[in-house]
Backbone as CSV, one residue per row, in Angstrom:
resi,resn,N_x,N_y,N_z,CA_x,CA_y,CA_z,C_x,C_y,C_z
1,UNK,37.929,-48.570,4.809,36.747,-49.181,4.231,35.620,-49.148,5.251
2,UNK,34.444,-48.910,4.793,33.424,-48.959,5.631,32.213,-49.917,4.948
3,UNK,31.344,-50.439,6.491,30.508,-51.367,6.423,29.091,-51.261,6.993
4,UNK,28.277,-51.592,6.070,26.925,-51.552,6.459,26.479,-52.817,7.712
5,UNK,26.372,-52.695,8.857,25.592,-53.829,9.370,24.373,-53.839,9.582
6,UNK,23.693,-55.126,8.763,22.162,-54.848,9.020,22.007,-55.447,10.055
7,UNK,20.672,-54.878,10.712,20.739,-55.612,12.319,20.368,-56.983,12.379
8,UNK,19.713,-57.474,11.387,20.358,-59.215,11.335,21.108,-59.960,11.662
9,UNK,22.299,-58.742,11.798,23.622,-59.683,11.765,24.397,-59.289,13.030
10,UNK,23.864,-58.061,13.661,24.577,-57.098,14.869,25.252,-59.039,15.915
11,UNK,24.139,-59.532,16.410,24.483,-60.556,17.292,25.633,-61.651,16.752
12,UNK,25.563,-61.898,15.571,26.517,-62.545,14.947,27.950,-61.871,14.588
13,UNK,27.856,-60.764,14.752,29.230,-59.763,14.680,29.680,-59.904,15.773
14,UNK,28.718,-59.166,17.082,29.448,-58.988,18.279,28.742,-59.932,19.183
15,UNK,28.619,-61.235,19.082,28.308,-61.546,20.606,29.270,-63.109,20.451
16,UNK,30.092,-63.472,20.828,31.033,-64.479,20.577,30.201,-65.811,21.069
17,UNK,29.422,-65.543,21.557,28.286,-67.166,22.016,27.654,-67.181,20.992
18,UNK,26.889,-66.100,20.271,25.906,-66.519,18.695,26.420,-67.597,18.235
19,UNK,25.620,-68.815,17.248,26.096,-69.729,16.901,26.815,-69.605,15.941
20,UNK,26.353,-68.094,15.246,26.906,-68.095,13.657,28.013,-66.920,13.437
21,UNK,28.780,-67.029,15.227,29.599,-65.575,15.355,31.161,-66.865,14.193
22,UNK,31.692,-66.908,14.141,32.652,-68.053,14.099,32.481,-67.522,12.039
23,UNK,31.233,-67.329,11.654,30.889,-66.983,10.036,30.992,-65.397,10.326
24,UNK,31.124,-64.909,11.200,30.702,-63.356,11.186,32.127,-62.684,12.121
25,UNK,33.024,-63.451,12.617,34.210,-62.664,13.743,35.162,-62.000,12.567
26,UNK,35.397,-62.467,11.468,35.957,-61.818,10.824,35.733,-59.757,10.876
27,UNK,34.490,-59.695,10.937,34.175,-58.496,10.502,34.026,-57.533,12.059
28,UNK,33.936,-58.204,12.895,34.458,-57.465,14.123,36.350,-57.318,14.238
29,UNK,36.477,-58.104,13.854,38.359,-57.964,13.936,38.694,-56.716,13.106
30,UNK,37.705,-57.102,11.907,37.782,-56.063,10.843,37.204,-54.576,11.227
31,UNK,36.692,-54.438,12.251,36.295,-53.298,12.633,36.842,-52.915,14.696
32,UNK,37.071,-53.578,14.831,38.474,-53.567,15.991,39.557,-52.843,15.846
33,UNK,40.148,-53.686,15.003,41.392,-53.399,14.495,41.451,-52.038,13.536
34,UNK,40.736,-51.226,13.388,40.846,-50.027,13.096,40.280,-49.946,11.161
35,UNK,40.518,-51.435,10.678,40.978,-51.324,9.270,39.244,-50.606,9.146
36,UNK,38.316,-51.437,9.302,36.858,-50.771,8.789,35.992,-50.007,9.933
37,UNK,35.185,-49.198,9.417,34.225,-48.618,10.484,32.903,-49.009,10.158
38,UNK,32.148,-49.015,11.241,30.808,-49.297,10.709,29.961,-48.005,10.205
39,UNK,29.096,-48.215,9.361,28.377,-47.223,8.790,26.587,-47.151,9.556
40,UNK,26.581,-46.204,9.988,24.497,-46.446,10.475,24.276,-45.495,10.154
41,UNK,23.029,-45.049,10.390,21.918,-43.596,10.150,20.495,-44.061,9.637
42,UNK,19.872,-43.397,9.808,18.923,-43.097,9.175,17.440,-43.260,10.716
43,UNK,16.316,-42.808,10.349,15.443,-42.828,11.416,14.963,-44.658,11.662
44,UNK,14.613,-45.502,10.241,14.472,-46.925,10.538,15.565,-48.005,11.142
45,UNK,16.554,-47.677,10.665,17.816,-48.320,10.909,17.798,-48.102,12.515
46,UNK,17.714,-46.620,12.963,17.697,-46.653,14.398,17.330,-47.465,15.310
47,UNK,15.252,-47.090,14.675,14.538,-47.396,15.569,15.075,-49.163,15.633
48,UNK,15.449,-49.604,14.937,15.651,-51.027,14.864,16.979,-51.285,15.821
49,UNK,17.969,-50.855,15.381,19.423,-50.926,16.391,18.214,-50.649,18.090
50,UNK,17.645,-49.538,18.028,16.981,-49.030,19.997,16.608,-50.442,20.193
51,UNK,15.858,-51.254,19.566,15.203,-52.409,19.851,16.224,-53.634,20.105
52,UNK,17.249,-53.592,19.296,18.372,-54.301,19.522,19.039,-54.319,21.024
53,UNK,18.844,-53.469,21.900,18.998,-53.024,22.935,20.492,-52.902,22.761
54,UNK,21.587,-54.137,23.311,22.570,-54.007,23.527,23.989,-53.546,22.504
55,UNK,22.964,-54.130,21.545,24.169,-53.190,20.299,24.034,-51.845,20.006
56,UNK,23.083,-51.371,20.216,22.987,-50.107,20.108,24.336,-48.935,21.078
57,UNK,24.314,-49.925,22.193,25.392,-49.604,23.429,26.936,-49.503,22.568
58,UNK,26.923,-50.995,21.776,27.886,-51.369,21.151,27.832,-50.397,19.983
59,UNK,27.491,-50.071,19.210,27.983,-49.143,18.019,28.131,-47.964,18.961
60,UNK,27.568,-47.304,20.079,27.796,-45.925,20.552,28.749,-46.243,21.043
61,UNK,29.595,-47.402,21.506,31.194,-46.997,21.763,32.253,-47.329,20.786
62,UNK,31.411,-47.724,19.933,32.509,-47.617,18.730,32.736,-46.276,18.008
63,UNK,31.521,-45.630,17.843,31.646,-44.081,17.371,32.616,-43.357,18.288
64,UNK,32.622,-43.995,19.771,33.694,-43.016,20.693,34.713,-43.379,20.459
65,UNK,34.996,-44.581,19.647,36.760,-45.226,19.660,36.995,-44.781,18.147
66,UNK,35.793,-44.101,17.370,36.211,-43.563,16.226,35.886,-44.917,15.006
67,UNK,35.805,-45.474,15.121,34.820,-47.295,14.298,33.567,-46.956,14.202
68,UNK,32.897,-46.777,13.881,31.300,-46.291,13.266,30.989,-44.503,13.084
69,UNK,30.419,-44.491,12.328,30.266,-43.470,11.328,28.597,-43.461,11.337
70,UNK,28.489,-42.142,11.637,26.903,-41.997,11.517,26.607,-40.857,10.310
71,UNK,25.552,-41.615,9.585,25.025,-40.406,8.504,24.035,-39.874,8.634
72,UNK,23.941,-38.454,8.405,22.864,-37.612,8.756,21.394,-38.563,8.403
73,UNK,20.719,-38.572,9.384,19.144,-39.145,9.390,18.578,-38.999,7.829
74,UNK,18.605,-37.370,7.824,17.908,-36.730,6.495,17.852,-37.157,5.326
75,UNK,18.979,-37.531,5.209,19.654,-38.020,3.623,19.030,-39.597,3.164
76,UNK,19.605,-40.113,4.965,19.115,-41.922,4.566,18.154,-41.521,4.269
77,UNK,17.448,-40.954,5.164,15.476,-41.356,4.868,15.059,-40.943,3.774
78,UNK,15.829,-39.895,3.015,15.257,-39.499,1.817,15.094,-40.305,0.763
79,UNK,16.382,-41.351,0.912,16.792,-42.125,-0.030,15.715,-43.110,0.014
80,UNK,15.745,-43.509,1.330,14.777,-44.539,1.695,13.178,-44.378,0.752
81,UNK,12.434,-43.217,0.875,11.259,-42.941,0.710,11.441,-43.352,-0.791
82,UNK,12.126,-42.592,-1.306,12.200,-43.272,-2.736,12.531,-44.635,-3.239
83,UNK,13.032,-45.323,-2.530,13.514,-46.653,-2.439,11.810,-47.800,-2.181
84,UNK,11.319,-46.937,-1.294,10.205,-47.574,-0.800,9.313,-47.738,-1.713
85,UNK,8.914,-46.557,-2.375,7.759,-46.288,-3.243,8.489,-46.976,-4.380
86,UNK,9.414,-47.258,-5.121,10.034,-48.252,-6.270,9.647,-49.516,-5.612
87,UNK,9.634,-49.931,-4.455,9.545,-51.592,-4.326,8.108,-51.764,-3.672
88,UNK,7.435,-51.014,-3.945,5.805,-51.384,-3.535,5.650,-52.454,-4.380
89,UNK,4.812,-53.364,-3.573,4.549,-54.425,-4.065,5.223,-55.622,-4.328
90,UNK,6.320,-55.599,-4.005,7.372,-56.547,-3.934,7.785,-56.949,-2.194
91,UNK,8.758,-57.747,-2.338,8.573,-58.465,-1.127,10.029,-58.064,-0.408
92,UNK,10.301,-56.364,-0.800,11.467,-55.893,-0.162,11.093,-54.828,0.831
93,UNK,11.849,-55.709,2.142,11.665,-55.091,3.483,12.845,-53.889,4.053
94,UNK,13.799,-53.879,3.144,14.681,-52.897,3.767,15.008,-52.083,3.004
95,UNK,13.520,-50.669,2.949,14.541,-50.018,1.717,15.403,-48.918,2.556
96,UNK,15.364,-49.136,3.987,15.934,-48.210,4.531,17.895,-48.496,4.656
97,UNK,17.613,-50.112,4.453,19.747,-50.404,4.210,19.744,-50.045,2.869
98,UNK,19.174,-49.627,2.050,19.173,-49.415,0.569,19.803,-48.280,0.517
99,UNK,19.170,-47.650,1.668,19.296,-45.665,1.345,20.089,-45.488,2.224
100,UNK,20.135,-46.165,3.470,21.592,-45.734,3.992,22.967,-46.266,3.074
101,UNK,22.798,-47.168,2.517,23.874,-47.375,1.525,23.979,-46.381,0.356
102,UNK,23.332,-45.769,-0.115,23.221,-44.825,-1.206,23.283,-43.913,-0.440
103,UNK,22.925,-43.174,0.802,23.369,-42.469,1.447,24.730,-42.249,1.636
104,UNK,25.100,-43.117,1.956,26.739,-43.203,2.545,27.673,-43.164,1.440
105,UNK,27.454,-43.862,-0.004,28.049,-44.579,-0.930,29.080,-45.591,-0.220
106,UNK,28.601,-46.282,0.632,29.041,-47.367,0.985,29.122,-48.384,0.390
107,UNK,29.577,-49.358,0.008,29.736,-50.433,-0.545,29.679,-51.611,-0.276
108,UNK,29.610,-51.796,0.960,29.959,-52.991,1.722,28.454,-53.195,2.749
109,UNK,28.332,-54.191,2.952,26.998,-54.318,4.013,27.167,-56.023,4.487
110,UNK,26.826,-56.193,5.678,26.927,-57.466,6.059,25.275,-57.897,6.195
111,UNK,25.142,-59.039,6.019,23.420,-59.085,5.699,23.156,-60.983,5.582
112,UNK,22.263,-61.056,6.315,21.920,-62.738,5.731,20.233,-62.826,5.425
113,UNK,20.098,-61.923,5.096,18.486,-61.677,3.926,18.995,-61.598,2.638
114,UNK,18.662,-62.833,2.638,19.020,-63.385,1.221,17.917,-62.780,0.174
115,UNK,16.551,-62.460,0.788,15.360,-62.298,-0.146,15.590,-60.678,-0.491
116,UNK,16.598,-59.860,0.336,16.897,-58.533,-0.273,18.133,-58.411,-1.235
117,UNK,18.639,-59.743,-1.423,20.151,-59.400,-1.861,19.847,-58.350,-3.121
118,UNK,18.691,-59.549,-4.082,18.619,-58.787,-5.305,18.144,-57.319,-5.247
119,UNK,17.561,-56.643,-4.522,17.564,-55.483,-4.583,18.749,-54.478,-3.704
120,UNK,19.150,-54.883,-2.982,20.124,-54.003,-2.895,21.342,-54.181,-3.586
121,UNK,21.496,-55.398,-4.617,22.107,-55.372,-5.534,21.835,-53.919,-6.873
122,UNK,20.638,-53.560,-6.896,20.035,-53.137,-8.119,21.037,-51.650,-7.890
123,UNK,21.140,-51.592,-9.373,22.083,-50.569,-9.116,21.176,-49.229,-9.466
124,UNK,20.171,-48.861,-9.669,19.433,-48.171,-10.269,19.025,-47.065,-9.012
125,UNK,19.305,-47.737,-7.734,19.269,-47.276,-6.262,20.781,-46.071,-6.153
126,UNK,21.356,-46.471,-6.445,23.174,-45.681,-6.419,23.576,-44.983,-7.005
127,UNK,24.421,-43.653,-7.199,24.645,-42.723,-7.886,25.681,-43.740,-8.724
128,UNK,25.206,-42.885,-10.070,26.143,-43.418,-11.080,27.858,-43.719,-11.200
129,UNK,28.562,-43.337,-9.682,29.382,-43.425,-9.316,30.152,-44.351,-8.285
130,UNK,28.937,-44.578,-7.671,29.359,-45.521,-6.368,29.917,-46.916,-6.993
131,UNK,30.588,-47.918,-6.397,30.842,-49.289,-6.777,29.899,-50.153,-6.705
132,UNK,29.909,-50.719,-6.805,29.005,-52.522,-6.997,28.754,-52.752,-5.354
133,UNK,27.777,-52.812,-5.049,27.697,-53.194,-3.659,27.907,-54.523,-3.137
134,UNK,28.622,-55.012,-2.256,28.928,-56.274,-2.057,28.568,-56.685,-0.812
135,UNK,28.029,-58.055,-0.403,27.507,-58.712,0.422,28.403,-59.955,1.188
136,UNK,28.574,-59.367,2.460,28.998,-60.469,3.712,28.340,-60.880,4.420
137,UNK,28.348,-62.497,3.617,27.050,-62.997,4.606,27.403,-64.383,5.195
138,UNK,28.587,-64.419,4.971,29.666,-65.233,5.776,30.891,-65.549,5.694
139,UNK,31.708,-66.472,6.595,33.170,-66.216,6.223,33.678,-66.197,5.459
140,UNK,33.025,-67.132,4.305,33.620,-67.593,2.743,33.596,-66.022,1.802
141,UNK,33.233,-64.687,2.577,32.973,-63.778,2.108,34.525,-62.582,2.657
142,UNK,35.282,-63.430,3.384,36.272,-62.344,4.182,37.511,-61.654,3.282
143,UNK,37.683,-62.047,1.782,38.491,-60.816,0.563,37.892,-59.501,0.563
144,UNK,36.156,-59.507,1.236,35.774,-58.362,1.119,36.370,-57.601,2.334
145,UNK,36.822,-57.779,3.211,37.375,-57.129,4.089,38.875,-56.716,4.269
146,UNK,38.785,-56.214,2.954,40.350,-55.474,2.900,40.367,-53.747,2.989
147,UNK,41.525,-53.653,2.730,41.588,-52.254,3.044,41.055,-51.344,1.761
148,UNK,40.232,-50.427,1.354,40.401,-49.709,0.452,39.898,-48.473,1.140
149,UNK,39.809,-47.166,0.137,39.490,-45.989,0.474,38.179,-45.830,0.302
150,UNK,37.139,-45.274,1.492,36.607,-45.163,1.356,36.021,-44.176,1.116
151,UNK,34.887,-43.155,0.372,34.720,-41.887,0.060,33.338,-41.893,0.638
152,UNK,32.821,-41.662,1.744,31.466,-41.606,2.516,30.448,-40.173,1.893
153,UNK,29.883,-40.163,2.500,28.812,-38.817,1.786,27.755,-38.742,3.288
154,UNK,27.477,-37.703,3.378,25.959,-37.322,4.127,26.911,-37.863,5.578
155,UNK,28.259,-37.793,5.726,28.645,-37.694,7.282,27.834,-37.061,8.405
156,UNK,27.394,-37.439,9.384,26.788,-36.329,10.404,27.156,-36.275,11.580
């Protein structure tokens, strides 16, 4: 199974002092322990992880232990642009986790922007194939972290 982390949440995944790691350790165990990988890509998602400084360190040694999964830039952003121009005018800031999720056909994303849920809920974003996208946005959320198969797209 693989997982979207938006960088909202990077410090609450991996830094065990965050206040709100204790709602969020689940999903590092869950990606430790081999069962999930994390999913990134795209050119916004980046520039945001570079700014993150130290997680950025942290997902590049998870890609070396084989736990994160990068998708070709191209694809997210494509998705993205179209994602963007649908939510003009609305008060949605990430259409770039939109399109890396439709990028990836990922399913899973950890997130505590509550004001994006409803759109990256919208399924109108996802190939007519992908699943229901589901949101971990705290512990009361950890059934989502089971094992299933995951079928990725736009690997890079």
């Amino acid at each position: 199974m693989a997982i979207v982390i938006d960088v909202n949440c990077l410090a609450r995944v991996f830094n065990a002092s965050n206040v709100d790691h204790v709602k969020f350790a689940a999903v590092r165990t869950f990606i430790e322990t081999g069962v999930g990988k994390v999913v990134y890509g795209g050119t916004k998602y980046k520039d945001e992880l570079r700014k993150a400084g130290r997680y950025l360190a942290v997902i590049l040694e998870l890609r070396k232990a084989g736990r994160a999964i990068a998708i070709r830039d191209e694809a997210v952003d494509k998705v993205t642009q179209v994602v963007a121009k649908a939510v003009v005018g609305t008060d949605c800031d990430d259409p770039h986790i939109i399109g890396l999720l439709a990028a990836s056909n990922c399913a899973l994303l950890c997130s505590v922007d509550k004001r994006s849920y409803g759109f990256i809920r919208d399924r109108k974003f996802y190939a007519k194939d992908n699943v229901r996208v589901k949101i971990y946005c705290s512990d009361r959320n950890a059934k989502l972290l089971k094992r299933q198969r995951a079928r990725l797209w736009n690997v890079g």
